[in-house]
C-alpha positions as CSV (number, residue, x, y, z in Angstrom):
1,X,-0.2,4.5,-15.4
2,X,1.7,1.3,-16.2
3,X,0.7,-1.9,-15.1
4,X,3.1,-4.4,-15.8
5,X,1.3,-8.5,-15.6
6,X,4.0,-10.9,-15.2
7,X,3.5,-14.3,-16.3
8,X,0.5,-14.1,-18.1
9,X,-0.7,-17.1,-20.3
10,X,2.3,-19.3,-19.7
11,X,2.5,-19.2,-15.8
12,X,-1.3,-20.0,-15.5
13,X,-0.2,-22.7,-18.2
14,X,2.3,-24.1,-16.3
15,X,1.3,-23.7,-12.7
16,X,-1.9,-25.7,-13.2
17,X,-0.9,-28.1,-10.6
18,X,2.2,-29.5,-9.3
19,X,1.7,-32.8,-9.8
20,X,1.6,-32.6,-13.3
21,X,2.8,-29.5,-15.1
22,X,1.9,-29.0,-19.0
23,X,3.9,-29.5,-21.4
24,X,5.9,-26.9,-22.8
25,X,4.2,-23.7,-24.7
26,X,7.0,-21.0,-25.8
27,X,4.3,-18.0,-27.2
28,X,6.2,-14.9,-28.5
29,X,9.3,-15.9,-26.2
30,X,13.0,-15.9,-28.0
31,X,14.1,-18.8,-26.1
32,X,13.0,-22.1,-25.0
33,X,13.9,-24.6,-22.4
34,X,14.5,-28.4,-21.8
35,X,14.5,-29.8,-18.2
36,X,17.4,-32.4,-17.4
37,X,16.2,-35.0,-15.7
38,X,18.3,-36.6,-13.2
39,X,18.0,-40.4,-12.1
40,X,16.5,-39.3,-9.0
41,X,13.4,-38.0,-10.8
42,X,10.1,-39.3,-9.8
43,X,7.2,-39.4,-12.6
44,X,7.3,-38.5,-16.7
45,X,6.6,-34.9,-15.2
46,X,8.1,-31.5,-17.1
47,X,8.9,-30.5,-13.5
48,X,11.6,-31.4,-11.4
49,X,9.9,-34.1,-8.7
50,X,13.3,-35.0,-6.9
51,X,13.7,-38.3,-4.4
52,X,16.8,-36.8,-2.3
53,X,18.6,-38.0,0.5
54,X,19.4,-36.2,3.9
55,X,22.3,-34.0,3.3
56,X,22.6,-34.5,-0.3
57,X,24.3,-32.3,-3.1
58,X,23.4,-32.7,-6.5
59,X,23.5,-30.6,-9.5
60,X,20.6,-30.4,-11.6
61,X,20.5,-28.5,-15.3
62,X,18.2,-26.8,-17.7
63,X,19.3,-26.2,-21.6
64,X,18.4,-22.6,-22.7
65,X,18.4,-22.3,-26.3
66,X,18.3,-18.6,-28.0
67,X,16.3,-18.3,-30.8
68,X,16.8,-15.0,-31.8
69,X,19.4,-13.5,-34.0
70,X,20.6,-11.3,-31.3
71,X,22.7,-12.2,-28.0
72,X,20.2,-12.2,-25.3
73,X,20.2,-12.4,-21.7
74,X,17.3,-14.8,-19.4
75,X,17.0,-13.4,-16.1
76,X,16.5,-16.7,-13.6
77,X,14.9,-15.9,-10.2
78,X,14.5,-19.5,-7.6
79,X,11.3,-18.8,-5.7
80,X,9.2,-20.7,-2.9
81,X,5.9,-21.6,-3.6
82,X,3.2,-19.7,-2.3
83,X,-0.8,-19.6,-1.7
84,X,-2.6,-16.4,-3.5
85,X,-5.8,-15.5,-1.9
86,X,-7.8,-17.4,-4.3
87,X,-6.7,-20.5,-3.8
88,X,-3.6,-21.1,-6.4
89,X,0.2,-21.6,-5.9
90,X,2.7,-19.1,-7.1
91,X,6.2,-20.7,-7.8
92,X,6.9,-17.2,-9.5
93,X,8.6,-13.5,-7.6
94,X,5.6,-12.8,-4.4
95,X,4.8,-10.3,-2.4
96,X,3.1,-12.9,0.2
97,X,5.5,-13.7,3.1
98,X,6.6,-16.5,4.4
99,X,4.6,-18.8,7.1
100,X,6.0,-19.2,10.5
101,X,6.1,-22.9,9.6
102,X,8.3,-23.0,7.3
103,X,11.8,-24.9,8.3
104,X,13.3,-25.3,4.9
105,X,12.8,-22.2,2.4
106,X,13.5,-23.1,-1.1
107,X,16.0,-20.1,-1.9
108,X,17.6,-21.2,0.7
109,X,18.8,-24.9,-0.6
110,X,18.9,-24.3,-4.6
111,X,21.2,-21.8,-5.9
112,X,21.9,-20.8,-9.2
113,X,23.2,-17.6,-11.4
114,X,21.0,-14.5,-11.5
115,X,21.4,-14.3,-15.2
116,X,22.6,-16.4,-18.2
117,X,23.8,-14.6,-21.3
118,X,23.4,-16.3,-24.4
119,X,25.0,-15.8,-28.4
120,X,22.7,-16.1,-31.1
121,X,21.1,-19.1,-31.5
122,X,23.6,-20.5,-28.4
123,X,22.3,-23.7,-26.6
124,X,23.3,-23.4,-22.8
125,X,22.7,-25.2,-19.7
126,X,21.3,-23.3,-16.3
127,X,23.2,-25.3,-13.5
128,X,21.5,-25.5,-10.0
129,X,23.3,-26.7,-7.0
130,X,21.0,-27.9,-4.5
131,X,21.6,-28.9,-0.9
132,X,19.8,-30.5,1.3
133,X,19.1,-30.2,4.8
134,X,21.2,-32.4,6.7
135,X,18.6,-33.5,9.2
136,X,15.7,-35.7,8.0
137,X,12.8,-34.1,6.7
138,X,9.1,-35.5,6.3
139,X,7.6,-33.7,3.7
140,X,8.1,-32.0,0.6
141,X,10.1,-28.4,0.0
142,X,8.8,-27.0,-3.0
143,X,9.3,-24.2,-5.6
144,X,10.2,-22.5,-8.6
145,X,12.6,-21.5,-11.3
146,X,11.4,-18.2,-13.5
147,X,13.1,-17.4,-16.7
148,X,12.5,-14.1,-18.4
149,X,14.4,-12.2,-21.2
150,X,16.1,-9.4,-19.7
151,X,14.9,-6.0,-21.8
152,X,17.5,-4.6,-24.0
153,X,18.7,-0.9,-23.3
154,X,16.3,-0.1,-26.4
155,X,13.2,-1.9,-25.2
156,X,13.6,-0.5,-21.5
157,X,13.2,3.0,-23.3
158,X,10.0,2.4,-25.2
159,X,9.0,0.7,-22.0
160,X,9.0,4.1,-20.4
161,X,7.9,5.9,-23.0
162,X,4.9,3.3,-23.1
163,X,1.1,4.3,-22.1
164,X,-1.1,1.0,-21.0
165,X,-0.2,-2.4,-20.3
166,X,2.6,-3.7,-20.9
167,X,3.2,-7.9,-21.9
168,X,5.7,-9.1,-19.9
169,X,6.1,-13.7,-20.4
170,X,8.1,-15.8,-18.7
171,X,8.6,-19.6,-18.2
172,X,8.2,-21.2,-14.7
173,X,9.5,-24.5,-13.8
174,X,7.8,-26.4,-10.9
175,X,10.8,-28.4,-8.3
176,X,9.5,-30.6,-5.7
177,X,12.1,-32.3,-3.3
178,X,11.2,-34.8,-0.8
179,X,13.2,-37.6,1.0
180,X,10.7,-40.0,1.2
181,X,6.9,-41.3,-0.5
182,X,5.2,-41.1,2.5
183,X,2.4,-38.5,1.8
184,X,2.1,-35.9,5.2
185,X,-1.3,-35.4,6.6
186,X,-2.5,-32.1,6.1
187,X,-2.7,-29.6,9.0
188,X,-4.4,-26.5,9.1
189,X,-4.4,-23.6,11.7
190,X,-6.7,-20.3,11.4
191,X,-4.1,-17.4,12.7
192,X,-6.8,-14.4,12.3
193,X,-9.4,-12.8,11.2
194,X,-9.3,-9.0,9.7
195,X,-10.9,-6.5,7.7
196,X,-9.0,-4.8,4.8
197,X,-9.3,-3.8,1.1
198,X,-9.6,-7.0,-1.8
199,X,-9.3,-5.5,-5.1
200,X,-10.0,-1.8,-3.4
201,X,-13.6,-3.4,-1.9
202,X,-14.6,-3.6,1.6
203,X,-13.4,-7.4,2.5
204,X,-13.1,-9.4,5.4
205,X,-10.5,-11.8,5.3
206,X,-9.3,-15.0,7.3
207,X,-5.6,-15.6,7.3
208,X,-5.1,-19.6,7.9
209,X,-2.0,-21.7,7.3
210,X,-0.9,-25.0,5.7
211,X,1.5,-26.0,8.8
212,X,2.2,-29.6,7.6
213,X,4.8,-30.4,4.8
214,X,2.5,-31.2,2.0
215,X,-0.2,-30.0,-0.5
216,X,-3.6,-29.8,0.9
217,X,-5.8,-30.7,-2.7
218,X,-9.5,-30.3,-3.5
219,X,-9.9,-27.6,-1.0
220,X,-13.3,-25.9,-0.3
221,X,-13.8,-23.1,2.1
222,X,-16.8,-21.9,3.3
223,X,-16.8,-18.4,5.5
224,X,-19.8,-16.9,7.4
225,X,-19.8,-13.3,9.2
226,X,-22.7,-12.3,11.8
227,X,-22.9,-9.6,14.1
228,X,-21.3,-10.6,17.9
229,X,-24.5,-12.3,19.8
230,X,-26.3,-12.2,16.5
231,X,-27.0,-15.6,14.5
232,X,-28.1,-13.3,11.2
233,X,-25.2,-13.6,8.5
234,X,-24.2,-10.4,7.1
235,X,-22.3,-11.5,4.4
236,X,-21.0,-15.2,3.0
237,X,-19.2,-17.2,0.5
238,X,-18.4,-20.6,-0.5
239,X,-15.2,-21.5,-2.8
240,X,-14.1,-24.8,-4.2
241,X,-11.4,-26.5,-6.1
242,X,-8.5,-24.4,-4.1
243,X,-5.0,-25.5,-3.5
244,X,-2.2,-24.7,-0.7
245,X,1.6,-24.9,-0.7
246,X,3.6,-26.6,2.0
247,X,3.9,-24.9,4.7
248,X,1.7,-21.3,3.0
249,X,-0.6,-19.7,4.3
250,X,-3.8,-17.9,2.9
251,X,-5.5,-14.1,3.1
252,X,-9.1,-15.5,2.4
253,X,-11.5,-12.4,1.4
254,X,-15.0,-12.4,2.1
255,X,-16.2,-9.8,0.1
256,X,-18.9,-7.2,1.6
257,X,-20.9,-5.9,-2.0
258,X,-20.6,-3.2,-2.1
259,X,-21.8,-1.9,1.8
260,X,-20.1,0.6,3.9
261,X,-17.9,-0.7,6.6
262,X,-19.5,0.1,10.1
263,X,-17.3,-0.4,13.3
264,X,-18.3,-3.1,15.8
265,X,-17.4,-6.8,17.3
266,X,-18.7,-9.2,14.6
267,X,-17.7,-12.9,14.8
268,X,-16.6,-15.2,11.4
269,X,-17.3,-19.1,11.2
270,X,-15.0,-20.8,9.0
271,X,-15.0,-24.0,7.5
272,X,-12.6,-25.8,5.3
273,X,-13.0,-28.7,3.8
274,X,-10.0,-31.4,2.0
275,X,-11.2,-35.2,0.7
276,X,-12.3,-36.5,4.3
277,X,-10.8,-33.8,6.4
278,X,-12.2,-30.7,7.9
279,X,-11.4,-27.9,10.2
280,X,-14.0,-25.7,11.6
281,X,-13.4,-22.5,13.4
282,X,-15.2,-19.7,15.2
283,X,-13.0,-16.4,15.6
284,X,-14.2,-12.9,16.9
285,X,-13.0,-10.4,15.6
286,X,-13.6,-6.1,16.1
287,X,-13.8,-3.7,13.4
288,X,-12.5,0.2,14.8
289,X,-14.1,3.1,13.9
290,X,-10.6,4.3,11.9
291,X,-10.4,1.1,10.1
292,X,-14.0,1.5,8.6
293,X,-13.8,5.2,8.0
294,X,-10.1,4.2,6.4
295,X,-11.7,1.4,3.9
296,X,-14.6,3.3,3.1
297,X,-12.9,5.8,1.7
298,X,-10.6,3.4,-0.2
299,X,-13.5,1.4,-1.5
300,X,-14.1,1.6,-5.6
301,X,-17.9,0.9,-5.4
302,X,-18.9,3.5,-2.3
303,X,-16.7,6.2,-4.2
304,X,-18.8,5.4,-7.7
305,X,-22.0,5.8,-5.7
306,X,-20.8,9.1,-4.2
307,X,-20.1,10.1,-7.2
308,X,-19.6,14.3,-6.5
309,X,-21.0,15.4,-3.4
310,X,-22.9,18.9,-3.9
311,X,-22.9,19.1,-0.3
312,X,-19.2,19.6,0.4
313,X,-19.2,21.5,-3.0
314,X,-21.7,24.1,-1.6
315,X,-20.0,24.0,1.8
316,X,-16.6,24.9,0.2
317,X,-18.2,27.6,-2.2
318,X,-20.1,28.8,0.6
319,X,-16.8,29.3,3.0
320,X,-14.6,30.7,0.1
321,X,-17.7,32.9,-0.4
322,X,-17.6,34.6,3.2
323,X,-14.1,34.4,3.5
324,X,-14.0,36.9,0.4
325,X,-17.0,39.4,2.0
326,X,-14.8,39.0,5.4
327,X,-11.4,40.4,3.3
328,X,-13.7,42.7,1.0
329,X,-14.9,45.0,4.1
330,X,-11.9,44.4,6.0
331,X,-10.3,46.4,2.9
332,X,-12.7,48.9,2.9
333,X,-12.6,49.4,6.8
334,X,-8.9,50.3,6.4
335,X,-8.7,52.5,3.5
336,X,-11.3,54.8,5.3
337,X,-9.2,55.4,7.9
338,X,-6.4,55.8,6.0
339,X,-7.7,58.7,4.1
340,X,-7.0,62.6,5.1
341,X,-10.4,64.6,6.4
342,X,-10.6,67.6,4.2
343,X,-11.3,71.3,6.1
344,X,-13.2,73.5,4.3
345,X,-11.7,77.4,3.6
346,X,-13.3,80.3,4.4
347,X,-13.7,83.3,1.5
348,X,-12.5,86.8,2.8
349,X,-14.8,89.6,1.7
């Protein structure tokens, strides 16, 4: 089975924090990249940190230079940033939806070709047209531009016929816009609390939002689960040195070790911690019998500890067993009725 990691090295390179991006590493890409920067840029950053204006259109541009010796094609993809469930933004393609809080998606005000094509060693610039909202906006809208070489008809092939992992790099280029200095206060809300599956392990996770316009920094959560009317924890955690987007939100897991999922009302105190700031919550929450008997069966670790169950073996050999004697004299049954009764002759004298 394939399994295909995007970004690798460079996008945990680059996406080490938005307010100050490293500075460019190429690896075993054939192409490299130069940011433009406009007058409007804020800070000596590799990013794009952009003071804009209500309303605004401007044009901002990024030289791709080919260094192959073959014409090559960069696939560009504009992405909003995002919150991963351990804490780190994604400016790069997501699964993780939207929040309800967001006003301004990213996509939606910075447009730019799907693809660029480029001759051998070719120098081109990527233009993005960006348009702000016309209203005034407090805050920061925030996201990414990813660059990839598009595979060749000849490496798409090998692709397929390829066992394992397969490489795939790609640059990612951090664009905040904002209209104003003014840093937002960070807001957090707790929308639920759930179980599910974190890396194919019984989890229980907290979904919470980042509902104000701005990074939340240094963030530390700290999760507890108990039984409803019990004060014993079942299972805890505590995780620093987290991040959220503007306007993300997060699928926190609380990892259960390895135990089975049992159905019942539990109850999950949360706390989360940013500088000065803290929000505390208290959420009940029910586990139904199909969602436990669901995970369990999906969870890595209780399927490892089954390992094969003789039981259910011997049950199944048992039943095929009978069902074989059942046909066996069923068979014989009919074939005996089946066959003609012989009369015996007499012998004259």
């Amino acid at each position: 089975m394939k399994k295909r990691i995007s970004l690798g090295l460079l996008l945990s390179l680059y996406i080490v924090a938005l307010i100050g991006f490293s500075t460019p590493v190429y690896a075993n890409l054939q192409f490299t990249y130069e940011t433009v920067k406009p007058e409007n840029q804020q800070g000596a950053f590799e990013y794009f940190n952009l003071l804009m204006q209500p309303g605004q259109k401007q044009t901002v541009e990024v030289l791709l230079t080919n260094r192959a010796d073959e014409e090559q094609t960069i696939e560009v993809g504009l992405n909003g940033a995002k919150t991963n469930s351990n804490g780190v933004l994604e400016f790069g393609p997501s699964a993780i939806k939207n929040d309800k809080s967001l006003k301004y998606d990213f996509k939606d005000l910075v447009k730019g070709p799907k693809e660029i094509t480029l001759a051998p060693k070719e120098t081109q610039p990527l233009k993005m047209e960006i348009t702000m909202p016309e209203a005034s906006y407090e805050g920061k809208i925030v996201g990414g531009i990813h660059l990839k070489s598009k595979p060749t008809k000849k490496e798409e092939e090998e692709n397929k016929k390829a066992t394992g992992v397969i490489n795939e790099y790609a640059f990612v280029i951090g664009m905040v816009l904002s209209e104003s200095d003014t840093a937002v206060k960070p807001e957090l809300k707790l929308n639920t609390v759930y179980a599910g599956l974190s890396n194919y392990r019984n989890s229980i996770f907290a979904n919470f939002s980042n509902i104000s316009a701005d990074f939340v920094n240094n963030m530390t959560v700290e999760m507890e689960v108990t039984k409803k009317g019990s004060e014993a924890v079942l299972y805890d955690i505590k995780r620093a040195d987290m991040r959220m987007a503007p306007n993300s939100m997060i699928d926190f897991p609380l990892a259960m070790n390895g135990d089975q999922m049992e159905a019942g009302d539990y109850k999950a105190h949360i706390v989360v911690t940013s500088g000065e700031q803290n929000w505390t919550w208290d959420k009940e929450f029910k586990i139904t019998n199909e969602e436990a008997d669901k995970y369990n069966a999906q969870d890595v670790t209780l399927i490892q500890e089954r390992g094969i169950d003789w039981k259910l073996i011997a049950m199944i050999v048992g039943g095929v067993f009978i069902a074989f004697l059942a046909i066996f004299f069923i068979v014989r049954t009919l074939n005996k009725k089946k066959k003609p009764k012989k009369r015996g002759k007499k012998k004259r004298k």
